[in-house]
N, C-alpha and C positions, 0 to 999 in steps of 0.2 A: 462709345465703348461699353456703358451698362448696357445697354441693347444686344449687342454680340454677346456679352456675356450671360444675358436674361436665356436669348434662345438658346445658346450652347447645353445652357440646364437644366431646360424641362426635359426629364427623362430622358436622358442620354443613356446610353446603351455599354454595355463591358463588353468587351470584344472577345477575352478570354479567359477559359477558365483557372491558368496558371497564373494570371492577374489577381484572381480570387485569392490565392490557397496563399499570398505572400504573409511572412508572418511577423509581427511589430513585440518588444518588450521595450516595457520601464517601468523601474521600480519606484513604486509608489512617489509621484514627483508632481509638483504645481507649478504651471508653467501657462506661458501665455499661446494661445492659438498659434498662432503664426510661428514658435520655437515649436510646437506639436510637430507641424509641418515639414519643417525642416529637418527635426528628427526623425520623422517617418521616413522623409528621401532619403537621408541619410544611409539609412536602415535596408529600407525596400527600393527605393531607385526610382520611385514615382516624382514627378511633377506637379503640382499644385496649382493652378491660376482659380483666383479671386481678385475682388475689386478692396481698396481700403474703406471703400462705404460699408463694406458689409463687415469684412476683418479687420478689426482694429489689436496694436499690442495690450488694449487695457482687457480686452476679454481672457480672464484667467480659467483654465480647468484642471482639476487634479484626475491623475493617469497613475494605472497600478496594473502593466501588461507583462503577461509573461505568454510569447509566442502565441500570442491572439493574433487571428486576421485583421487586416486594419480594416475591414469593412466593419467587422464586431468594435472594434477602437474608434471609430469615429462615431457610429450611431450610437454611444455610449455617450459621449459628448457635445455632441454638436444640437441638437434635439433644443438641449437645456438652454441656447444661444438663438432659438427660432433660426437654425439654419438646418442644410442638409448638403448631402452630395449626391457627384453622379460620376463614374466613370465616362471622359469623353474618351478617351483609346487604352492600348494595353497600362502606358505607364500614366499617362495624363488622369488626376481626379480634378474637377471643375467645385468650388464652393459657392453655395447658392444661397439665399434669405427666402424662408417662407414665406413673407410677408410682401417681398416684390412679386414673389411665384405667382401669390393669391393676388396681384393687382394685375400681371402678366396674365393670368387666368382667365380673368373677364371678359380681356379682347382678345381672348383665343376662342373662338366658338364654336370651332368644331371638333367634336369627340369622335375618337378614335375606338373601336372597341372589338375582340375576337375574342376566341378562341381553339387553344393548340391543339392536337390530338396525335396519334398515330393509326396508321392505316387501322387499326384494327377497332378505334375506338377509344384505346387507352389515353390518359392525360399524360403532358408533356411538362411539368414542370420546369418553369425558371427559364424558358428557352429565352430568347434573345431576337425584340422585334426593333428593327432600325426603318426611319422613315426618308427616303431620298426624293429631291427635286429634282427631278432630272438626272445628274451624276453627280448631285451635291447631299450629304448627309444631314439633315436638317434634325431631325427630333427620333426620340424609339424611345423603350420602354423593356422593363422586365417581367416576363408574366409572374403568375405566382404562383403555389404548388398546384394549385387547380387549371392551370395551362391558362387563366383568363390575364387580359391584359387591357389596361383606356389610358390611353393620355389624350391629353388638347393639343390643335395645332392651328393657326391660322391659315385657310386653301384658299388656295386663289384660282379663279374658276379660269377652266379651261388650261390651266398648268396641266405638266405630265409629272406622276407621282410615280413611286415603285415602291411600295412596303415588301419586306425582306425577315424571312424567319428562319432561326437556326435554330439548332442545339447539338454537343456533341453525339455524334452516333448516328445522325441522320443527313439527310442530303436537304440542300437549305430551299425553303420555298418562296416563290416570286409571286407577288400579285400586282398589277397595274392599274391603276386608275387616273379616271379625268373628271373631276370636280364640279359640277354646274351649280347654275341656281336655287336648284329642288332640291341636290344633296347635300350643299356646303355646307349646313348645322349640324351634322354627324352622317359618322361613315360606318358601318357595321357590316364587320368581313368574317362573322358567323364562324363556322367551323375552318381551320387551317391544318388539312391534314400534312404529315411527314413521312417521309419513308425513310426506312432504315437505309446506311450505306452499305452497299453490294462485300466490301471489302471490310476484313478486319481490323479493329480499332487495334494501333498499334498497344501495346503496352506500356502504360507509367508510372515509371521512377520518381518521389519526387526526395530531395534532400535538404535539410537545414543548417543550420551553424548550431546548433543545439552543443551548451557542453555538455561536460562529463556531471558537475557540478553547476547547480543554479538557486536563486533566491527567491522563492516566490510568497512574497509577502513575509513575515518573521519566521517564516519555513524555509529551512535547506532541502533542497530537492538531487537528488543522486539519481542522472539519468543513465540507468542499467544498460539500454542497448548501444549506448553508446561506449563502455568499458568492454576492451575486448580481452581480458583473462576472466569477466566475470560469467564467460558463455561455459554451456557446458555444464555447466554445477547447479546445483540444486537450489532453490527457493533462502533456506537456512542456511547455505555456508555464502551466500549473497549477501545478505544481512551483516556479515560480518568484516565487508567491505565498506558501508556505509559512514559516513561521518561518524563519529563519535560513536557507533557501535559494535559491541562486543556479545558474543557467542559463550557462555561455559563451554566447560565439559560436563555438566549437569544438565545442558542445552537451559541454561537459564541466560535469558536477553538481557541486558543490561544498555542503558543508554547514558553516554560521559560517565562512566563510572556507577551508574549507579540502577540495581535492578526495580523492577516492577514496572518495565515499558509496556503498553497496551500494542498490542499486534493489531491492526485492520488491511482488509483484503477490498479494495477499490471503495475505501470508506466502509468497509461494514467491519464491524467486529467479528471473530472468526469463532467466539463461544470456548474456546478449548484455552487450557492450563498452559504453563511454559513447556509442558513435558509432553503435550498432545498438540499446542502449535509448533513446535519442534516436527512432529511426525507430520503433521499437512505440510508444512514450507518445502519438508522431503520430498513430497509428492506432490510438489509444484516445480519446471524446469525455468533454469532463469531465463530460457531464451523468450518467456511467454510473459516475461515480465519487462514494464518500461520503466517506472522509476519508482525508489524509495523517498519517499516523504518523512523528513522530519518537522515531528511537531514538538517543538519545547514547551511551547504555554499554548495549548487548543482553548477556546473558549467556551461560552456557556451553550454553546450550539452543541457541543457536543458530549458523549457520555464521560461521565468523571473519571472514569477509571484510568488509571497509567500514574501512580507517584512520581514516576520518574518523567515522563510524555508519553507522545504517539507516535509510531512509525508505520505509516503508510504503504500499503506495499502497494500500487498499479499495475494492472498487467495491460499486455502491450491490446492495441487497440486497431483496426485498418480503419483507415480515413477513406477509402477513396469507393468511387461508384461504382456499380456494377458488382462482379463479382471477382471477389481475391481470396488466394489461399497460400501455403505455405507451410513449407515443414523445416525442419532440423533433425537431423540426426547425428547422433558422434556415439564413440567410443572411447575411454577411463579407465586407466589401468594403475594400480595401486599394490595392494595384496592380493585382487582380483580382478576381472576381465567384465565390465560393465557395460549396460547399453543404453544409453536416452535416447528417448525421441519425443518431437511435438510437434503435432498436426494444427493448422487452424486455418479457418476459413470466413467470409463475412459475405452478404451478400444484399445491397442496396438496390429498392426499385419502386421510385414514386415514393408513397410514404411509408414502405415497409421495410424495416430492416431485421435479417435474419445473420447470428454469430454464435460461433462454438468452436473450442478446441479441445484437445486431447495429449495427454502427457504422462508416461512412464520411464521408471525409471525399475530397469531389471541387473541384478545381478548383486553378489553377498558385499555385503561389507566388513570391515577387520576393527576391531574394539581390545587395544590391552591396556588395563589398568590395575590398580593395585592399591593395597593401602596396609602400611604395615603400624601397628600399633603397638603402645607399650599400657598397660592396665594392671592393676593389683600385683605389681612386682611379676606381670610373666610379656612376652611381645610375642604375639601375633602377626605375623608377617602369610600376608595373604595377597595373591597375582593371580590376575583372570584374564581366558583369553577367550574371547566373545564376538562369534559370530553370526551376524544379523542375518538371514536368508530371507527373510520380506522381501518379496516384490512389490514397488508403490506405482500408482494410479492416479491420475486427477482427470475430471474434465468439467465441461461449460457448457449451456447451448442456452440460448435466449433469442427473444423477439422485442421489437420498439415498432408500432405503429400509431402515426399521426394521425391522428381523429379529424385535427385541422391544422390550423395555424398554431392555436395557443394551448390543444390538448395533445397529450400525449400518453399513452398507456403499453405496459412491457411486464412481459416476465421473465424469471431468469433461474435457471435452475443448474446450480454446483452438487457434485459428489466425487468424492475421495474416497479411496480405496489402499487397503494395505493390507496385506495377506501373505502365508507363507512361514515360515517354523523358525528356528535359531537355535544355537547351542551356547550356554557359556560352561567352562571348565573350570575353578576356582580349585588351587590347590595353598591351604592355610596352614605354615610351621610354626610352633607351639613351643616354647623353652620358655626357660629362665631369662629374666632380661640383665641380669650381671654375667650371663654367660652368651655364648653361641650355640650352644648345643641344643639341637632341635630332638625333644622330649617325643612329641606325638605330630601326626600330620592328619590335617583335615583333608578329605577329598571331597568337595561337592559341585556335582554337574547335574546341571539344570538343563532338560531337553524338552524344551516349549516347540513340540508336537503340535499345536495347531495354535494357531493366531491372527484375527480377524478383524480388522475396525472398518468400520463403514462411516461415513457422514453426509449428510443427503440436507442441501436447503432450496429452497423453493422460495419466491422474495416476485409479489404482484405489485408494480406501481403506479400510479397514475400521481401525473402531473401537468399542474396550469401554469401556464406561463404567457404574461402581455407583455406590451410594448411598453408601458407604464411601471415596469418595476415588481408588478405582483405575480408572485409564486407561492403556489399551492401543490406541495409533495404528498401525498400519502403511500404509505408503505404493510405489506403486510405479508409477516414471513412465519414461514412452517420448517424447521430443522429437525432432525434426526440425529440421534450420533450414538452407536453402538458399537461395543468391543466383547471380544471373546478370546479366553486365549486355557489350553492346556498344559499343565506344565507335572512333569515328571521326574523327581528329586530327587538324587541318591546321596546320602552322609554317610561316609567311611571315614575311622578313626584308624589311622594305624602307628604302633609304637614305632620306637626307632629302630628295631628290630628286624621290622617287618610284622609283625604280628599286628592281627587285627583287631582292634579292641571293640567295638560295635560296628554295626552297616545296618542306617534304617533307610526306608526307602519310602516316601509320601506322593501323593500329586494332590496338586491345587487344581481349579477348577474358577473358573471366576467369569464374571457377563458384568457390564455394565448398559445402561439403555438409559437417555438421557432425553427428552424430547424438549423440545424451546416454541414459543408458538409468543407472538408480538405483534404488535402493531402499532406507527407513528404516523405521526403527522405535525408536518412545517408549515408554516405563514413565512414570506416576505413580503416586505411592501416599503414604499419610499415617505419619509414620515419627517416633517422640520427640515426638509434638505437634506436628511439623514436615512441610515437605512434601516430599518427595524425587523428582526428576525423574534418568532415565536414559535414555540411548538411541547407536542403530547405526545410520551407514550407509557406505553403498560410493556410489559412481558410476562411472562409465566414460565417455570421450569419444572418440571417431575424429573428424579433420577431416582431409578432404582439397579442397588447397587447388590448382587447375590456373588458370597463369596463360599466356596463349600473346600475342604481341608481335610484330606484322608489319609491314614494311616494305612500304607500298603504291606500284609503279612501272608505267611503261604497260606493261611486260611482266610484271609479274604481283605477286602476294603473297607476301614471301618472309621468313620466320619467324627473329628475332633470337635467336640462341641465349643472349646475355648479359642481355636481358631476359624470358630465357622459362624457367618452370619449375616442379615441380608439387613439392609439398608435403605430407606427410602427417604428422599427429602425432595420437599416442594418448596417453593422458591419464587415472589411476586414483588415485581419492582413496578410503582408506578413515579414517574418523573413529567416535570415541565421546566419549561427554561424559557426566558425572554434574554435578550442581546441588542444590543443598541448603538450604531457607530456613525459617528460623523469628521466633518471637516470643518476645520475653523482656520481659513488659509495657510500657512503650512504646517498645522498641526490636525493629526487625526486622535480622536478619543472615541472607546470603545469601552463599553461596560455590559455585562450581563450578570444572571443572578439564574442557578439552577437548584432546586429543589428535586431530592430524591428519597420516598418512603419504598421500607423493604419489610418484608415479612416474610418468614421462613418458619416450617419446620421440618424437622430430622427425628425420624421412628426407627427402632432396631424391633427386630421381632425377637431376640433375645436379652436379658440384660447386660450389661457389658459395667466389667469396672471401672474400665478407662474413661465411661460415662457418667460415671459417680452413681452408678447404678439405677441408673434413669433410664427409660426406655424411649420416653419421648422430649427433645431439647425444642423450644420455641424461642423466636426474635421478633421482634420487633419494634424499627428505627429510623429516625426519620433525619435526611443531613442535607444543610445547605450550602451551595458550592459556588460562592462568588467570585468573577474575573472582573478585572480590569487592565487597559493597556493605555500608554499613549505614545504615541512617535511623534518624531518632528520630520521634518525633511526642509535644513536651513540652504540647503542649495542644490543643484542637478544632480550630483553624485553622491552625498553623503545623507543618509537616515539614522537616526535614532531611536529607540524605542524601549520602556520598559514596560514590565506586565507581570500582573500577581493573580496566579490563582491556585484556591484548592482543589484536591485530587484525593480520589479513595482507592486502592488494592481491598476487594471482595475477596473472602478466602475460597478458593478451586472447590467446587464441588466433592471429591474425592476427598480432598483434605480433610474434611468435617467427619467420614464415615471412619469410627474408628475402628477398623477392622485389623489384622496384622498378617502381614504378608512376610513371609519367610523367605530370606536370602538362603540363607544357611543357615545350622545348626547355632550359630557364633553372631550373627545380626540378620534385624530383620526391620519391615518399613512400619506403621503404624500413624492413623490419622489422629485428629482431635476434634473434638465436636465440642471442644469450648474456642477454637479459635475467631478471634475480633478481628475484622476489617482496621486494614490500619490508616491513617487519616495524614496526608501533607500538605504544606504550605509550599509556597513555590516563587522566588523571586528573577525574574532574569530582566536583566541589561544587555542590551545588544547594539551591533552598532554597523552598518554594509557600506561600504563605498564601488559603486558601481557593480554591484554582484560579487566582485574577482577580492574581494577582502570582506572578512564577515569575523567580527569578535564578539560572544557571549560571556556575557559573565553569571552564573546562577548560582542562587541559594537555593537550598529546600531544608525544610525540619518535618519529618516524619517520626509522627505518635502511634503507640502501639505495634509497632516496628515488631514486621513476624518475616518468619525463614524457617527455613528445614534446617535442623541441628544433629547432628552427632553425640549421645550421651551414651552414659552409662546405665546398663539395667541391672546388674549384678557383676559378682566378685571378674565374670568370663563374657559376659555380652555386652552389645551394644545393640542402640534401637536409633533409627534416622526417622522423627518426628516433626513436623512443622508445630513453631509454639508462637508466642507474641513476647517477646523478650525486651522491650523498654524502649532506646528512642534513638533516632539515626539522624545525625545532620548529616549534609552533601556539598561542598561548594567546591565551582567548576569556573575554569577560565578555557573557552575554545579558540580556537583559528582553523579558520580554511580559507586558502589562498589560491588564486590560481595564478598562473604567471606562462608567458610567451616569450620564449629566450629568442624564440626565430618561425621564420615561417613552418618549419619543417616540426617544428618540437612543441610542445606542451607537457607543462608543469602545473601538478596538483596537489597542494600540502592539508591535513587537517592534522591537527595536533589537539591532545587536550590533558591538562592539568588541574589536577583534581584533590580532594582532600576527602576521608573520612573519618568518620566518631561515631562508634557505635557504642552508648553506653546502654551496657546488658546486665540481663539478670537469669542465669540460668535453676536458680533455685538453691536452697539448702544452701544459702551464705556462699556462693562461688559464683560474686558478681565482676565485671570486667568492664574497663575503662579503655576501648581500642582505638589507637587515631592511625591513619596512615597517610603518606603524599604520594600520588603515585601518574604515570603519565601513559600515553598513549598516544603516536604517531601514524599517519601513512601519510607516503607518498607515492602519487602514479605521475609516472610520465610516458607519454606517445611521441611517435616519433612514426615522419611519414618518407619512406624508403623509396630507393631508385626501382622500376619496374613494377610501379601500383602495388607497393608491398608497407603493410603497419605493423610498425611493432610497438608493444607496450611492455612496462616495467614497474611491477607492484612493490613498494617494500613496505611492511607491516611490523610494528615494535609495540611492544604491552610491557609495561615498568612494573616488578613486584608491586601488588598493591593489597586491597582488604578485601577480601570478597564474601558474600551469606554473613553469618554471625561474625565468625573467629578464625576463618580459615585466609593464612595467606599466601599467593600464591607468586612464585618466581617467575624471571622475565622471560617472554616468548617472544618471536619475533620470524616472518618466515618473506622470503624472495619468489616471486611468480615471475615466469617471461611468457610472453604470448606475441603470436605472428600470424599476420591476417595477409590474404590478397583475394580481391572480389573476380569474380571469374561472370562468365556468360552474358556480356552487357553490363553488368552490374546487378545482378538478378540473382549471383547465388553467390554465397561467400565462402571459402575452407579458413579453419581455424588449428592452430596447433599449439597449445599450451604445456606449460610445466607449471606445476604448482606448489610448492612446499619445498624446494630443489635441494635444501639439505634439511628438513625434518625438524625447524625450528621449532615446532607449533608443540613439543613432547611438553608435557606437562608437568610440572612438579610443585605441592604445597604440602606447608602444616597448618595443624591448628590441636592446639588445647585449651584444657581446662582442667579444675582440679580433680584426679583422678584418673583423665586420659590424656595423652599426648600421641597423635595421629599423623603420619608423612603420607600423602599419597601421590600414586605418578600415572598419566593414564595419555595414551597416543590414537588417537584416528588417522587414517591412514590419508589423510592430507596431501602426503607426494604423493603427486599422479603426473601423466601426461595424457593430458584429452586433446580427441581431434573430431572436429565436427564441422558438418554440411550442412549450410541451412542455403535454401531455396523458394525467392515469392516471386510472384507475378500477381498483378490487378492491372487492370481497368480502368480509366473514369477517375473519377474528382469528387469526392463527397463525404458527409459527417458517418462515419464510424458509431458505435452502439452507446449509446447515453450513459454519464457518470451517473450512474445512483446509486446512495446510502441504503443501507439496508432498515429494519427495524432490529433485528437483531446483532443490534452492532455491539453489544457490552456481554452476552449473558454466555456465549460460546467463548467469550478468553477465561472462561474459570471451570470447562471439562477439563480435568487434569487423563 
């Protein structure tokens, strides 16, 4: 019996490539080989035979898969057992011992050896050589990306042999041989050319069980393409479908309640503010996107930033060989007639792969809000109706070429574009606040005449990677990100008469130019049985910020020097981090330790009072940012895990310049260039039973606790400032569930209940003591209909809660329906959505303090119904364009 089983596994041969591409999950579990197995058939439907001399139940290995190949799932484990595998047919894997291989080896004596080609020369990678005795399979092999291939065989002379080589896309080639005396100790069959097949590769589909919702490692994972209301919309109103995340209407992120989330774009930090990643997620379509990542406690691998966490965004990726493409287009009607589309393509061959897409979104959007105030015994009641004319832009194009086996080198180049004018009309009535009677009316309309942001990065990488565990990333990135915008003001006062009491008329003029320039580098490597992660980077920022503020009269334009003035600040973070994690049978421990020095200065070329009349402010700080985690996993389905770490919010770029930007006559925006980075702590308890149940529980205490605030500047204004007002706890209980009523239906719950305390200090003895409880649900459920038809059902609910300093805001809550049916094979899909179906999403809060009390109410045009076509075709079987981090992962989430 060990003898059949010996030869069955010298380099057996995988018959196909759909055998390949099968895909295995489990969550973080120790288990003994032989349940590995079981679970894998389970799963993928494969076979097993091994002998119990080689498998025994006492060989334990811990597994932590989410939709890995099981060919990656087993060479992760089995290595560490001196064994291996080999595919003997599509579903059959045969288990082998190195150690009989290397005894079987010896009296195998003749070597096997070629090489693949195609007619023209080119290498054949990974093709697939099988060795026959006659009409019996006896042994083959896999070449490797250089088309070479050797295995041993024992010949027996004067037998009839047939070596056999394939690969998809070609016609398979025969070679025959007879063995003698002279040849029997190696047989070398030199070049093996292939010819293409005459006929068109048909095209493949391939599909998974992938859900909507998944766990990968202490991360919730929100699989995008699989939600069918979240097609169609944009990058940022995606986001706000996510577990536990929430959207303002100030487009400020917050994650379980609580803001200062870090944004990242396939692991890289995107450089820009909430107010500027706001404007790229615009100009990102969701259909180009596959899943949002949450991260509640990232580790020391990664940059500190997010008090709150990390949310991942990935965009979608093609796996497969050869070449694929694919568009989407739909139509969005609201207050206006809108148009998406996304192009993308990929294209694999040998070791080079080339990818890029393309994605806009054309047509106005509708903005009304409002905020009526009461101040110094008069109320202010001010409504604005606010239309966006931008048209947004994004695209991608990159290359990955394999050097060999274990290098790899890529570049990748993003830019985002947004262009195009807007108007808003604010009209502000003015009385007495013990009366109704409206005294005088504000009129000011703001007509931004030209408006331009650009952002361009550039991201070279090369990376090592062995069979051994060691990886060596280096990264080195060049960003851009400039904005331009005109704008042309008119304030008219008119009594209630009609009469006009003043009409001034100004334009602002403003450029920002921010440039980022970095470079990291990772260590892994396998250390104590454990895994130990290291790494360095620096970055660098200039932004210079020119604000100019003219007084428009019929004798001419003439430049306000207290509103006018240019701004430059540089900005050098250098950091390292070590991480460290192991397994100690069913417990995993992780620890790391990150170190981050910063140095900045900010120059006004004028003096400014709001800078204490300083022209030049310097920093510099140096902080360290320790994690640690530990799980259990006491049996197959249930985990455990808790994890503490610190987290910093860097103030936006923009924030620090204090320039003042004029809404109107009556408020205007205004930086600080004394604002502190604010610093948390962060406790989370969690707990997963088989994916489909996931409970968090987290703390956080954040010090130095800053936000954008609403105050008072005099008897009649107000000014919207960002300050550091004192100290914010957070505690969050989540759920998300998933649940199967029946074959046909699926159900999706996340819920989360939350608490805040903001105790504040706004100045001048008007300190404030705010708590609030407050909740947040969704539920999706799909449902798979007679005549290949899907429909799905969003419902969305937000509990009054605390939000920024002092403002709280009432409950929102809005119903989506959406209806899919795949058309052309399965190849193109139509989509037809409602979103918003009765307008729940309208918004309305207060907030004061002594001296103002503010209502505001403000609506985005959220009902719509979109209909979109999207259409792919590929090719072929293969890895898609390499996950990599950027360097520039931290210093683009703080262009405001």
């Amino acid at each position: 019996m060990k003898r059949i089983i010996l030869i069955a596994l010298i380099w057996c041969v995988c018959f196909t490539a759909f055998a390949q591409d099968k895909k295995f999950s489990l969550s973080q579990e120790t288990l003994s080989l032989p349940s590995l197995f079981k679970k894998i058939q389970a799963q993928c439907g494969y076979t097993f035979v091994y002998s119990d001399e080689i498998v025994s139940d006492t060989m334990m290995v811990t597994v932590n898969a989410n939709r890995l190949p099981v060919s990656e799932v087993l060479a992760n484990v089995l290595p560490h057992r001196k064994l291996f595998y080999q595919m003997l047919s599509e579903s059959m894997i045969v288990i082998g011992s190195e150690n009989l291989l290397k005894q079987q080896d010896a009296t195998a004596k003749s070597l096997l050896t070629g090489e693949v080609l195609e007619n023209d020369g080119a290498v054949v990678p990974f093709a697939t050589v099988t060795l026959f005795q006659d009409t019996t399979q006896i042994n083959g092999a896999i070449a490797n990306e250089k088309g070479e291939f050797q295995f041993y065989q024992s010949l027996r002379v004067g037998a009839a042999y047939l070596l056999k080589v394939s690969s998809m896309g070609f016609e398979t080639a025969q070679v025959s041989f007879f063995p003698t005396e002279q040849n029997r100790s190696s047989k070398a069959f030199g070049k093996i050319k292939l010819k293409h097949k005459a006929r068109v590769l048909k095209e493949v589909n391939i599909s998974g069980a992938q859900k909507v919702i998944e766990m990968d490692g202490s991360n919730i994972v929100f699989n995008v393409s699989k939600s069918l209301t979240a097609q169609g919309t944009n990058a940022l109103e995606l986001l706000s479908r996510a577990p536990g995340v929430t959207v303002g209407t100030d487009n400020n992120i917050a994650l379980n309640g609580k803001g200062g989330a870090a944004v990242l774009i396939d692991g890289k930090q995107t450089y820009l503010s909430n107010r500027e990643i706001a404007e790229l997620l615009k100009s990102m379509s969701a259909s180009e996107i596959k899943s949002i990542e949450i991260m509640n406690s990232p580790s020391a691998k990664y940059d500190a930033a997010g008090t709150a966490g990390v949310i991942n965004v990935k965009t979608l990726k093609s796996t497969m060989q050869g070449f694929s493409a694919g568009f989407t287009t739909g139509l969005s009607y609201g207050a206006y007639l809108r148009n998406n589309q996304d192009l993308f393509f990929n294209y694999r061959k040998n070791r080079l792969n080339v990818f890029g897409n393309y994605s806009h979104f054309i047509g106005y959007y509708s903005y009304l809000y409002g905020a009526d105030r009461i101040q110094e015994g008069k109320f202010y009641d001010s409504f604005t109706d606010d239309v966006d004319k931008r048209n947004k832009m994004g695209s991608r194009l990159g290359a990955d070429f394999a050097i060999d086996k274990k290098n790899t080198v890529g570049i990748l180049l993003n830019g985002n574009f947004i262009f195009g004018g807007g108007i808003t009309d604010t009209q502000t009535d003015i009385g007495v606040a013990q009366s109704n009677q409206i005294d005088q009316t504000l009129s000011a309309i703001n007509d931004y005449y030209q408006q331009q942001t650009q952002r361009y990065n550039v991201n070279l990488n090369y990376k090592y990677e062995d069979t051994l565990g060691n990886i060596i990333n280096f990264d080195a990135d060049y960003g851009d990100f400039t904005k331009g915008a005109g704008n042309l003001q008119t304030n008219k006062y008119t009594a209630s008469n009609g009469t006009v009491l003043s009409d001034n008329l100004y334009r602002s003029l403003n450029a920002i130019d921010i440039g980022l320039r970095a470079v990291k580098a990772d260590y892994t490597t396998k250390l104590w049985k454990g895994k130990l992660e290291t790494g360095l980077k620096f970055s660098s920022v200039s932004a210079d910020n020119d604000s100019k503020f003219l007084e428009v009269k019929p004798e001419g334009e003439f430049r306000d020097p207290d509103r006018s003035n240019r701004f430059v600040y540089q900005e050098e973070i250098a950091n390292a981090y070590v991480n460290y994690q192991k397994t100690f049978g069913k417990w995993q421990l992780q620890g790391g330790l990150r170190v981050e020095n910063t140095a900045s200065k900010g120059e006004l070329d004028e003096i400014s009072v709001v800078a204490g009349n300083m022209k030049v402010t310097e920093r510099n700080y140096t902080n360290w940012f320790p994690f640690f985690s530990a799980a259990i996993k006491p049996s197959a389905h249930h985990n455990f895990s808790l994890s503490y770490s610190k987290r910093i919010d860097r103030p936006a770029y923009q924030n620090l310049n204090p320039f003042i930007y004029l809404l109107d006559e009556l408020s205007y925006w205004q930086g600080n260039p004394f604002l502190a980075p604010q610093i948390s702590h962060r406790l989370l308890l969690q707990y997963a039973y088989k994916s489909s149940t996931i409970i968090g529980l987290s703390y956080t205490h954040t010090n130095n606790f800053s936000v954008e605030v609403t105050d008072v500047v005099d008897d009649t204004k107000i000014v919207m400032v960002p300050r550091n007002l004192g100290t914010q706890q957070h505690l969050a209980l989540t759920l998300t569930q998933t649940l199967s009523p029946a074959k046909w239906w699926n159900v999706i719950f996340n819920g989360t209940l939350f608490g805040l305390h903001n105790d504040i200090d706004f100045g001048g003895g008007r300190k404030l003591d705010l708590k609030q409880l407050a909740g947040r649900m969704n539920l999706q459920q799909t449902f798979k209909l007679p005549y290949g038809f899907n429909a799905e059902v969003v419902g969305i609910y937000n509990s009054r809660k605390l939000a920024g300093a002092n403002q709280f805001p009432r409950a929102t809550g809005q119903i989506d329906l959406g209806l899919q049916r795949n058309l052309m094979n399965d190849k193109a899909t139509l989509r037809l959505i409602f979103a918003d179906i009765y307008k729940g999403t309208k918004a309305y809060s207060v907030q004061s303090v002594d001296g103002l009390y503010i209502r505001n109410y403000s609506y985005f045009e959220t009902s719509q119904v979109r209909l979109n076509f999207s259409y792919r075709f590929s090719s072929g079987n293969s890895k898609g364009p390499r996950t990599r981090s950027s360097a520039l992962e931290n210093e683009q989430g703080r262009i405001k």
